[in-house]
Steps between C-alpha positions, in 0.01 A plus 500: 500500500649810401502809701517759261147602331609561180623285178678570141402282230698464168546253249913509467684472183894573418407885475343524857595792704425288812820599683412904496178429714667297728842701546377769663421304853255492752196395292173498632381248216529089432688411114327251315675410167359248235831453256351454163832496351737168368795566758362307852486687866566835310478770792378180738705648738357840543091363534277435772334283267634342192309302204626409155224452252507643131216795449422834519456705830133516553462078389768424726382682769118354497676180492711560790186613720311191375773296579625671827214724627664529878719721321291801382309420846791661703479871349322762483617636191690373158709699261520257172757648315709479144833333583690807345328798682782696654457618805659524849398293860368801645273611183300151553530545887334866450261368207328222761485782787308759223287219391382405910482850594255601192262152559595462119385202285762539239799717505814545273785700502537771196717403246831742393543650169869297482284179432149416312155713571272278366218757604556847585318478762714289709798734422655662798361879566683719700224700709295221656613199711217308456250444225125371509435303199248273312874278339816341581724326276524128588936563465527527844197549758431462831172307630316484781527143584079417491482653169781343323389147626125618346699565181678170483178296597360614191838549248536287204858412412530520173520853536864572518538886476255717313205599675570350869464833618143553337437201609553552882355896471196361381433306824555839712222673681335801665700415816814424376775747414794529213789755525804573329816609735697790381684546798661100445597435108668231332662449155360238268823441301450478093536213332819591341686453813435213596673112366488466150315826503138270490210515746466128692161511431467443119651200596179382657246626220614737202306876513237375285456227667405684840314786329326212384443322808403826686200575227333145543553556916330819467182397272472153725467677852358868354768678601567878406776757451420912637678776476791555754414787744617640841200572713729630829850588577663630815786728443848495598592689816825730487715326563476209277443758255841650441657131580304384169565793298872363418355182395210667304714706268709156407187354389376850320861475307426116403163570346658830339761260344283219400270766295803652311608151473146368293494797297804419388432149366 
């Protein structure tokens, strides 16, 4: 029985940044690490929890709780996160506090300009530290534990990537409550960076494939796509203010640069 209330979830592959969220010290969350990759006990040493099954993160994880539900049992809260996300010990330590403090259903950190945006509007902003939402990307969130274990009741595994994140936003209600943290970020490295400069999960199921996938998923249990809004936000205070301007102006520069950089092509 573990004492801590909280617990990381990733599926691990050679590009995990696993060692950067443990490095830091005192954690206040549990690692559990499915290793979907060929090499055996890769970063066995560093989890809580270790499985080694072939899949993508969402699969393995429903597995794992059908398997092993004592785990989940022990927390209060799970961040299920993209091997590669880079950020520090004390960035998930902070993300678990903002997400028990707020009574939030789903959280996720904002994502930095250095790495992919999917959405704008999970890009970091530099006045608010916390933002009320109706979305969160499924790269990296946090769940309350009740509502991720309603989620994975109901998930069908042949969904590898696109659409999770409808998926599980389409099961939230009146009561329940999404954010996006500005005052934690991450980086959600480009594909260019990483081994062989390929993303692990066309190795499961090509794009079409899971664009596919997603569009039968969606007309079999009615589910529906909306328009990405923020309905609250609570500003920063001073102080964490000017600390995040510095940071701010990087990412202003690496959008700057990235537009120059398209109209160039």
């Amino acid at each position: 029985m573990s004492s801590r209330k909280y617990l990381v979830f990733t599926s691990a592959g050679e590009n995990a940044n696993i060692k950067q969220w443990l490095a830091g010290g005192n954690r206040i969350f549990d690692l559990c690490v499915v290793n979907y990759s060929d090499t055996d006990n890769l970063y066995k040493d560093q989890a809580d929890y270790y499985f080694q099954i072939k899949g993508g993160k969402f699969p393995n994880l429903q597995k794992i709780y059908f398997d092993n539900k004592q785990i989940l049992d022990q927390y209060d809260a799970v961040w299920v996160a993209d091997d590669d996300i880079i950020i520090e010990t004390q960035g998930i330590n902070e993300l678990f506090a903002i997400h028990a403090e707020n009574s939030l259903t789903l959280l996720q950190p904002s994502f930095r300009a250095a790495g992919k945006v999917s959405f704008p509007i999970t890009r970091r902003r530099l006045l608010t530290s916390l933002r009320y939402t109706n979305f969160v990307e499924m790269t990296c969130p946090v769940f309350k534990k009740e509502f991720l274990v309603k989620f994975l009741e109901v998930f069908d595994p042949a969904l590898v990537g696109w659409g999770t994140d409808w998926w599980f936003l389409n099961l939230i209600s009146a009561e329940d409550k999404v954010a996006i943290s500005d005052q934690i970020s991450c980086i959600n490295p480009y594909d260019r960076f990483k081994k062989n400069g390929e993303r692990e999960i066309v190795k499961l199921q090509s794009d079409e494939e899971r664009l596919n996938t997603w569009r039968r998923i969606k007309a079999e249990r009615n589910l529906t796509t909306f328009k990405q809004q923020v309905k609250d936000s609570v500003p920063r205070d001073v102080k964490t203010l000017f600390s995040a301007i510095p940071a701010c102006i990087v990412d202003l520069a690496i959008r700057i640069k990235q537009k120059l950089a398209r109209k160039l092509v």
